[in-house]
Every structure is written in structure tokens, then in C-alpha cells.
C-alpha positions as CSV (number, residue, x, y, z in Angstrom):
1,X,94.8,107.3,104.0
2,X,98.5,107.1,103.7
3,X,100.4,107.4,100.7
4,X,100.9,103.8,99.1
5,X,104.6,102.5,99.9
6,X,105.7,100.7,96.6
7,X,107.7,97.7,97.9
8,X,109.5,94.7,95.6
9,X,109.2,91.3,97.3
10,X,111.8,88.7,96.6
11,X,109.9,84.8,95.6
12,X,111.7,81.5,94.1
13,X,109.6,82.6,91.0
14,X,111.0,86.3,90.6
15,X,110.4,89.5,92.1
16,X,106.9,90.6,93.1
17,X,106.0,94.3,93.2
18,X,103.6,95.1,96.2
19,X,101.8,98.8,97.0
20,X,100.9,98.9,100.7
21,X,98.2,101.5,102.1
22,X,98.1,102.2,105.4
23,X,95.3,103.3,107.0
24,X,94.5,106.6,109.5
25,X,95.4,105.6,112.9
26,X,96.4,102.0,114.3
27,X,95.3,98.9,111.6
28,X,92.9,96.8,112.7
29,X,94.4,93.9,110.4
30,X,96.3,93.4,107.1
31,X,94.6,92.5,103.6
32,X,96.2,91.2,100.9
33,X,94.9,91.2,97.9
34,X,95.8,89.3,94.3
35,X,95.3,90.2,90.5
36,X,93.2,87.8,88.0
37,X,95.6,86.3,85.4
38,X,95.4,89.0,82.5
39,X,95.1,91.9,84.7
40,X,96.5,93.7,87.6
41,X,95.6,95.4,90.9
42,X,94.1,98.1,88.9
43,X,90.7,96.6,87.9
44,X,88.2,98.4,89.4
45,X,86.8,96.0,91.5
46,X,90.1,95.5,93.4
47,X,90.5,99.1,93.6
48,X,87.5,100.0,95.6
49,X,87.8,97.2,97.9
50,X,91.3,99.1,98.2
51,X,89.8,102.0,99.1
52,X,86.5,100.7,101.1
53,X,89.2,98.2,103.6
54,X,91.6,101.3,103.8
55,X,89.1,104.1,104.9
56,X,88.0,100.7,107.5
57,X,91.2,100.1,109.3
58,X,92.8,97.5,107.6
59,X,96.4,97.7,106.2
60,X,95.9,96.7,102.4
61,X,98.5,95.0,100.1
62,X,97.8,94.6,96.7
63,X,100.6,92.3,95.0
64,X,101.7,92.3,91.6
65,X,102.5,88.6,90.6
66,X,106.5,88.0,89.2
67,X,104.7,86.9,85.7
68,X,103.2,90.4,85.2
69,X,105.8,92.4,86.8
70,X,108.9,90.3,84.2
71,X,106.3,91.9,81.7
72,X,104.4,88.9,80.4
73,X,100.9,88.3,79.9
74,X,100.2,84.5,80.0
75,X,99.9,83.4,83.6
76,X,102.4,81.5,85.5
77,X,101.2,77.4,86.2
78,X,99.4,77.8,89.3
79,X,102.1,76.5,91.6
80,X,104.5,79.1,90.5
81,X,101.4,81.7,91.4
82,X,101.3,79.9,95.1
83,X,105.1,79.6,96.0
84,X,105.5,83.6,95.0
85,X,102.4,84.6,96.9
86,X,103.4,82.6,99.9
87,X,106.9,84.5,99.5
88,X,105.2,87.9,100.0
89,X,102.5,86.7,102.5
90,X,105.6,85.6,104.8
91,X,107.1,89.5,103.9
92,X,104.7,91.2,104.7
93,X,102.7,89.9,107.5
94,X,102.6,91.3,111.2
95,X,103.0,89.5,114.4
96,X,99.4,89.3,116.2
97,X,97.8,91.3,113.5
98,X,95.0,89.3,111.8
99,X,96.0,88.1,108.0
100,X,93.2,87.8,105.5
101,X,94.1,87.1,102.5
102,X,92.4,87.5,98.3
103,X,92.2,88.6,95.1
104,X,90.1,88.6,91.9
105,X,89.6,85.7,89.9
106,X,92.8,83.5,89.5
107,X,94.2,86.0,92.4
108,X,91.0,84.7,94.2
109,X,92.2,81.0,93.4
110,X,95.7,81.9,94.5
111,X,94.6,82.8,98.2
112,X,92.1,79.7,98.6
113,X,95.1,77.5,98.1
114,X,97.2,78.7,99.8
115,X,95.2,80.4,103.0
116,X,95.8,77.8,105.7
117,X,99.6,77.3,104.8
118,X,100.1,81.4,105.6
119,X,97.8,81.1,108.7
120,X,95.7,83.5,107.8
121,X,92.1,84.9,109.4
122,X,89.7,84.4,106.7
123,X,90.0,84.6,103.1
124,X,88.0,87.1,100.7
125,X,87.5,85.4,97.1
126,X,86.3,88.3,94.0
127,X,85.4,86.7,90.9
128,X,86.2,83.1,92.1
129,X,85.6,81.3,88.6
130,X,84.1,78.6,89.5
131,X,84.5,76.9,86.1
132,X,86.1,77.5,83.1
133,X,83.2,79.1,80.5
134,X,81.0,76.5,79.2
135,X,82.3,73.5,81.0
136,X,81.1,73.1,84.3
137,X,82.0,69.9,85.0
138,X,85.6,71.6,84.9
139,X,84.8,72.5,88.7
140,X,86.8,74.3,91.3
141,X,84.4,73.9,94.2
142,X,87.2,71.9,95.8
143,X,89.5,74.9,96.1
144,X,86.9,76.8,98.5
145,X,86.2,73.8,101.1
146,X,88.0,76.2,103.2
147,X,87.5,76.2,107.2
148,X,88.2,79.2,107.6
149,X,85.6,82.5,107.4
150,X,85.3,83.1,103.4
151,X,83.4,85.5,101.3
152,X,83.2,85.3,97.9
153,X,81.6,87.7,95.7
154,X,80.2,86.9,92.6
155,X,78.0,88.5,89.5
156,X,75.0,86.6,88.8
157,X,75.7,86.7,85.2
158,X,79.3,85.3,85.5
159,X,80.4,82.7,82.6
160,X,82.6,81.4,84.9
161,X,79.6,80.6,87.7
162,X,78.8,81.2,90.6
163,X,80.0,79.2,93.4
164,X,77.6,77.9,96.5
165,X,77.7,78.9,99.9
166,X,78.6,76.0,102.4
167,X,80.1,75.6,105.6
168,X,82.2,79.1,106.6
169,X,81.7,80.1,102.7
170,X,79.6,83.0,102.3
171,X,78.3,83.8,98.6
172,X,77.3,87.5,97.8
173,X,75.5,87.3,94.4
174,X,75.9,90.7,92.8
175,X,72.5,91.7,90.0
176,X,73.8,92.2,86.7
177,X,77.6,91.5,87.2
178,X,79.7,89.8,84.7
179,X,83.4,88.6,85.8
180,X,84.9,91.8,85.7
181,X,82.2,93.0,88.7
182,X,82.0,96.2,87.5
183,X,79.1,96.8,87.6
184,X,78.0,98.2,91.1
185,X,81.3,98.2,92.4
186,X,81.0,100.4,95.2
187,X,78.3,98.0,96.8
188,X,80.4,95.2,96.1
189,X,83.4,97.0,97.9
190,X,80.9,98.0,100.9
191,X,79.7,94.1,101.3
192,X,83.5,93.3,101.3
193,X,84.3,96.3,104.0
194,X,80.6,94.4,105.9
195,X,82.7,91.3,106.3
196,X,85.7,92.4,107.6
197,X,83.9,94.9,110.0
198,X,81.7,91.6,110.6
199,X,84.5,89.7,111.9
200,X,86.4,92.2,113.7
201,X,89.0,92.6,111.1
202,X,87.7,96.2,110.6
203,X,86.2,99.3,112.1
């Protein structure tokens, strides 16, 4: 593994910050990869994923949202989120090298929406919250009628649900994991590295 190059990505909605880890030898594809609203590309779930894709080939990206890097907590409306992820997808991405793109949570959100517009390869949903807590008639199902390859990886105890499989949409249910999908982590980061490796996107 390569030492992270910390790049800043000009949007319409600010600057982005964006630490990109290359992996030993030629990368099989590039991964980018998305906060949830109140945190960053530190929470652990993102982090082994990280490390899991890294150690597998792929060229990661994890991307630090304008909202969070101008220092502010409450997220940006959702298609502020899109046009500055958009922005960096266009930056960063590599002529005949396979895009997938995801995140955790809203980040997760973020790349279902926006997925098809960048072109990319599949899309790789942690977190997805399905609903808000306690209102599942608030749902989001719509955002993952994706046609392209999608997994999404979800705890079983989630308050935000759990979404359903269908169509390209793979669900991983993970035992005993709340939203954060801490729990088991490395397994959770393994089933993500399965996917890629699953699709070619990975060695």
C-alpha cells in the first residue's frame, strides 16, 4: 500500500478534500467512497473497506464532502451532496479503468443517485438507511432501483432498516450490527473486498 496522496477537489458547492490510496502494483479499478452526514471517512467501517479494497487492487478514494471540509456539521440538501460528488467523480476517474462508486449511509445515498450520471461499474451502498427511524413509510427503496451491480451492506439491527435485495441489488445482512456496522467490521470489509473480486473489479 502506497502512502495516501491528500488531494482538494474543486465543486460548484466548495472544495472537497480527497485522500487517494494506491494499491501495490497496477489497479485493477478505482473506488470511491463517501461519508454519512455527521461523520467522515474515518468511521471504522469505511476504513476497513479502505484497507480490505487497497490490499485487493483497487485504487481507493475516500472524499470529504465541501459541508464538512468548510467545518460544518449539518449536512448539505442532498443536491448540493450530488453536484460536488459528481465534481470529484469527474476528477478523479481513469480512462478504461472501471468506476465503482459508495459510501456509508447518506454517502451511500449520494452514490445511488448519482451512479449512472458518472458511468460508473457498480455501486457499493454501507449503511444505506432505508428509512428514517421509526417511519418506514418514509422509504428510500426508490434510490436503489439501480441497473447496475449493487451491494449493500446492512446490520440486522439497523433503525434505519434494512433494504431488500432485487434485481442487480445484493443485500448482505450483518448479525448484530447497528448503523454504525461496527460490529464485525472486518467481515463486513471482506464481503465488500468478495464483491469487487466477484466482478473482476479486484484481485
Amino acid at each position: 500500500m502506497h502512502s495516501p496522496e491528500e488531494l482538494t477537489v474543486t465543486t460548484p458547492r466548495g472544495p472537497a478534500a480527497v485522500r487517494v490510496t494506491a494499491p501495490s502494483g497496477p489497479a485493477v479499478s478505482l473506488l470511491l467512497l463517501g461519508h454519512g452526514a455527521g461523520g467522515g471517512v474515518d468511521a471504522p467501517d469505511l476504513v476497513a473497506v479502505h484497507d480490505a479494497a487497497v490490499a485487493a487492487g483497487v485504487r481507493v478514494a475516500l472524499v470529504t464532502q465541501p459541508y464538512r471540509v468548510a467545518g460544518r456539521r449539518a449536512p448539505a440538501p442532498a443536491g448540493h451532496l450530488d453536484e460536488a460528488w459528481l465534481a470529484v467523480g469527474d476528477a478523479l476517474r481513469v480512462p478504461e479503468m472501471p468506476l465503482i462508486v459508495g459510501g456509508r449511509s447518506s454517502g451511500a445515498r449520494v452514490a445511488c443517485r448519482t451512479a449512472t450520471t458518472l458511468g460508473a461499474a457498480g455501486v457499493l451502498a454501507l449503511a444505506f438507511p432505508l428509512h428514517p427511524p421509526g417511519k418506514p413509510e418514509k422509504s428510500r427503496a426508490g434510490e436503489l432501483s439501480l441497473t447496475l451491480p449493487t451491494l449493500v451492506i446492512n446490520g440486522d439491527r439497523d433503525p434505519f432498516g434494512v433494504p431488500e435485495a432485487a434485481g442487480p441489488v445484493e443485500v448482505a445482512v450483518r448479525p448484530g450490527a447497528v448503523h454504525d456496522l461496527r460490529k464485525g467490521v472486518d467481515e463486513t470489509a471482506e464481503i465488500a473486498a468478495g464483491w469487487l473480486r466477484e466482478h473482476g473489479w479486484a484481485r
